[in-house]
Structure formats: structure tokens, C-alpha cells
C-alpha positions as CSV (number, residue, x, y, z in Angstrom):
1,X,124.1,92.9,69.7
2,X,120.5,92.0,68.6
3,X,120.8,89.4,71.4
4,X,121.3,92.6,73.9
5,X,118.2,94.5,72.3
6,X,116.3,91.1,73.0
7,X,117.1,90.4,76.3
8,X,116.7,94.5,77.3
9,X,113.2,94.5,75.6
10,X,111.9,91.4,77.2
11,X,113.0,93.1,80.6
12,X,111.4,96.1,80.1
13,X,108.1,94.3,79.1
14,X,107.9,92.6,82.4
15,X,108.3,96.0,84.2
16,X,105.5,96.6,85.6
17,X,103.5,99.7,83.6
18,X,102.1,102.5,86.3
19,X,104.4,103.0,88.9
20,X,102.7,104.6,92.2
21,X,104.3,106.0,94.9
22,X,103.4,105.1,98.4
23,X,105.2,107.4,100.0
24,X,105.8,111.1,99.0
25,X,108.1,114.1,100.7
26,X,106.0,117.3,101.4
27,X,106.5,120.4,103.0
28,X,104.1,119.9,106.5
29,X,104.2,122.8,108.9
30,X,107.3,124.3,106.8
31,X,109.5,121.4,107.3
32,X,110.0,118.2,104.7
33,X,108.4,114.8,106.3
34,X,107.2,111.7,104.3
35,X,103.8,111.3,103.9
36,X,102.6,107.7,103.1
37,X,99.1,106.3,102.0
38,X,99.7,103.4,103.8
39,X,100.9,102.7,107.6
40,X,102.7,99.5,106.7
41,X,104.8,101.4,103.9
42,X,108.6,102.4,104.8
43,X,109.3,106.1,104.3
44,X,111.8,107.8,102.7
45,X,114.6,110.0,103.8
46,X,113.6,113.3,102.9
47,X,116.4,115.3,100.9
48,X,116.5,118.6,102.8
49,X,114.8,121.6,101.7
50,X,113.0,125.0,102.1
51,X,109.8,124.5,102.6
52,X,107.6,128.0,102.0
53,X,106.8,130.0,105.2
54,X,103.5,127.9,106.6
55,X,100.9,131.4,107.2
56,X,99.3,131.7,110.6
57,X,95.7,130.4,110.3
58,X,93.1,128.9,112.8
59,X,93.8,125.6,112.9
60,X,90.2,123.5,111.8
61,X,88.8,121.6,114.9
62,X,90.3,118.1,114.7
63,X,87.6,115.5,113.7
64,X,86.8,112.2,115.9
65,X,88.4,109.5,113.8
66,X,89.5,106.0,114.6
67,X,93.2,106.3,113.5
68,X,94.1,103.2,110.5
69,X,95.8,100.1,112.1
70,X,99.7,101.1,112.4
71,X,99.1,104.9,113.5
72,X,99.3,106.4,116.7
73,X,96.8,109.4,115.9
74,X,95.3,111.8,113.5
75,X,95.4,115.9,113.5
76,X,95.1,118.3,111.2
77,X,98.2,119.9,109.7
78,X,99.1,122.8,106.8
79,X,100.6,120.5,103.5
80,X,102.0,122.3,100.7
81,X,100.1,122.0,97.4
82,X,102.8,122.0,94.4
83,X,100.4,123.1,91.9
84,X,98.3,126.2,93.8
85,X,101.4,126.6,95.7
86,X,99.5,127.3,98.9
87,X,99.1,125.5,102.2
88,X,96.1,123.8,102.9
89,X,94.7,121.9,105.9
90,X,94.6,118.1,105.6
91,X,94.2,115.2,107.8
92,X,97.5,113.5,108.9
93,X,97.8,109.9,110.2
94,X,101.6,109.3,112.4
């Protein structure tokens, strides 16, 4: 039995500490789609969901940008905050 404890604490010692995800689902335009921070990260399948109503709002002039190297293009789209529970604009990278 201590033997077990051993082994399961010198495995959980080599884990690595902070775990951060790459690749979160959020509610973009009401619908669930994977948003990653990187273009060479694999996304997730999205559990289905309800996403809140996106409100009808002016949609910010789209910025010149150079999209990062594995995206097609960049545009601005309503993301659902979690904590203010609102939508806000932010600048999405396919």
C-alpha cells in the first residue's frame, strides 16, 4: 500500500503545475465555436448549448490586419463574456 501512495505521488509530482488551455468553447454570434490562441492548436468539439440571444449592434469597422500564419482572415464578431454576461466585440482569427 505505501508502495501505491509512492508511486501515485511521484506521478503527480511530474505533472506538470499550471495547466492552460489553448483552446476554449464560447458562445460567438449565439452559437458555440472553439476559439483557440493559437492557429496550430486542434479544437475541440463543442458540447451543444444555448448560447444567449447575441443583441443587434453596429458591427465596429473591421481593422487592416495581417492575419497570424494558419488563418484565412480576421473580423470582428460578438463573444460572450462569462463574468459581465454580455456580448462584446472582439477580433476573431479562422
Amino acid at each position: 500500500m505505501k508502495a501505491i501512495a509512492t508511486l501515485l505521488a511521484l506521478c503527480l509530482s511530474a505533472m506538470p503545475l499550471g495547466a492552460a488551455a489553448e483552446c476554449v468553447c464560447k458562445c460567438v454570434n449565439g452559437e458555440v465555436v472553439p476559439i483557440c490562441t493559437s492557429s496550430i492548436d486542434i479544437e475541440p468539439i463543442c458540447a451543444p448549448r444555448i448560447c444567449p440571444i447575441t443583441p443587434p449592434r453596429i458591427k465596429p469597422i473591421d481593422p487592416p490586419v495581417i492575419p497570424p500564419i494558419g488563418t484565412r482572415g480576421c473580423t470582428n464578431k460578438q463573444v460572450y463574456n462569462e463574468y459581465t454576461h454580455q456580448y462584446e466585440w472582439r477580433l476573431v482569427c479562422k
